[in-house]
N, C-alpha and C positions, 0 to 999 in steps of 0.2 A: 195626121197620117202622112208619112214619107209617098210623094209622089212616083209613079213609074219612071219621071225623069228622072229620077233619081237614081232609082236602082238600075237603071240603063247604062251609068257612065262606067267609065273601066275604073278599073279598082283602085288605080295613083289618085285620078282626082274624088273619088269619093271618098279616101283617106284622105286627103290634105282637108275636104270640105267637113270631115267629123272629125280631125285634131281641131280646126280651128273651132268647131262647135265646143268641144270641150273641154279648150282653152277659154272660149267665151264664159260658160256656165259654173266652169269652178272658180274664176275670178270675181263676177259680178252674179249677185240675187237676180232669179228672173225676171223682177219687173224692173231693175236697170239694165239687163242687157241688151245687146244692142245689134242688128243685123248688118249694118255700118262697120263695126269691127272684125263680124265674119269676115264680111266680101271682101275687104281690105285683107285681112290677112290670109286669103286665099286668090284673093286677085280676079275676084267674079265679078258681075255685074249684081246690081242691085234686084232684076228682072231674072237673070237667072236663077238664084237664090230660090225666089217664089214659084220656079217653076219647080221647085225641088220640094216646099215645105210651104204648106197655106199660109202660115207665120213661124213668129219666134218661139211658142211657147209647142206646135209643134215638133220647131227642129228639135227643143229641149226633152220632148215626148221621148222622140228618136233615139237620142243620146242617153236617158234614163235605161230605154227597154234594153239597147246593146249592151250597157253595161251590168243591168241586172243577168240579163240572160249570160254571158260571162263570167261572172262570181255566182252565179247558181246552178251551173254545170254542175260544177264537182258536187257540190251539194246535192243533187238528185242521184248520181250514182252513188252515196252515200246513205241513203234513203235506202234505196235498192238491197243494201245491205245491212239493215238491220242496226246502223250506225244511231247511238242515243240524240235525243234533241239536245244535248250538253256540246258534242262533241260538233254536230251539225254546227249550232251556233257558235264554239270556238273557232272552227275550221272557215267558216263566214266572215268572222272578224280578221282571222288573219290573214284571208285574202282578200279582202277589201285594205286594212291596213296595207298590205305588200302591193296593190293593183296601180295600174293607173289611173282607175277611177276614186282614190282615194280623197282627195279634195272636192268632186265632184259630190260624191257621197254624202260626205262633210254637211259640204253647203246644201244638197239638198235638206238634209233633215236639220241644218241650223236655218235655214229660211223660207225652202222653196214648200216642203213637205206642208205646213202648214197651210199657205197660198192654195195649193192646189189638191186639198182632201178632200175637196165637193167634186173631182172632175171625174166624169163617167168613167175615163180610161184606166183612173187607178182603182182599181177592183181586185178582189181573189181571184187569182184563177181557178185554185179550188178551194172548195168551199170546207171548213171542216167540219169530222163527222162528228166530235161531240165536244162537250163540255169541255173536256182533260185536254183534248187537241186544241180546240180556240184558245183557253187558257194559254196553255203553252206557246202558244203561236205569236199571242198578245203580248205575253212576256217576253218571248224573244226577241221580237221587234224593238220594244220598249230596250231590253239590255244592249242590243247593238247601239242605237240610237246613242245610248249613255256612254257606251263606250269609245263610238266616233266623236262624240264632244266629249268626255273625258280621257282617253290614252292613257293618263298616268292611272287610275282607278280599274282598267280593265283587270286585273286579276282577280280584286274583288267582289267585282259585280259581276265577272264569271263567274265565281264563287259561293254569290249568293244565288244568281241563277240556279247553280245547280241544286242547292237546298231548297233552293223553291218546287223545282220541277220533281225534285224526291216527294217534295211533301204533298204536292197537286198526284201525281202518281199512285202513291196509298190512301188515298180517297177515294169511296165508294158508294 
């Protein structure tokens, strides 16, 4: 959990102290990285740092929820409107693809996602209401996932997403 000291400071340094978090966490797997390379590249003390994030895996907390909550903006006014889970899940890729968090993302789901699927903080927010939605939910996850470690294969593992979610859809 991100400290009150944290969210206290003004806004220059709390930007330079979450560029250099996620510069740290899309270069190296969580459990090489390092709070030594934060503080250096933001020019903290070691102590301060901790006063900002119990630890490293923490700060990594932080840096996951901001940039999810960022690539899932648009995505929920999308929801709002009736937008297909085809479309939701394309428009997710190609803002993660275009984001800054694109390497981050990456490396989450090629090393850190698995490390950290026991940890209480990552949970649904919401829970789905049925069958047709977990499915879908599951699979979506699953096709981004394929698609941030494959790129060149994204059209047609959209593609096949979409045949899936037709076929999950007319089941009854």
């Amino acid at each position: 959990m991100v400290l009150d000291t944290f969210e206290n400071l003004n806004i220059e340094k709390k930007k330079r102290i979450f560029q250099a978090m996620l510069n740290e966490f899309e270069n190296y797997p969580l459990h090489q990285a390092q709070v030594a390379r934060i503080i250096d590249e933001v020019k903290i003390s070691r102590g301060s740092f901790y006063k900002y994030f119990n630890d490293i895996k923490d700060a990594y907390w932080y840096v996951y929820q901001v940039a999810m909550k960022e690539i899932h903006e648009q995505s929920e006014s999308e929801r709002q409107h009736k937008v297909s889970y085809q479309e939701i899940v394309r428009n997710f890729v190609e803002q993660t693809t275009n984001s800054q968090y694109f390497k981050f993302i990456k490396m989450h789901l090629c090393m850190n996602e698995t490390l950290l699927k026991n940890e209480a903080q990552q949970t649904f927010e919401k829970q789905p209401v049925n069958f047709k939605e977990w499915s879908v939910m599951v699979l979506s996850h699953e096709v981004i996932r394929q698609v941030m470690l494959n790129p060149v294969n994204k059209e047609k593992l959209l593609d096949y997403f979409n045949e899936a979610v037709k076929k999950i859809e007319k089941e009854d």
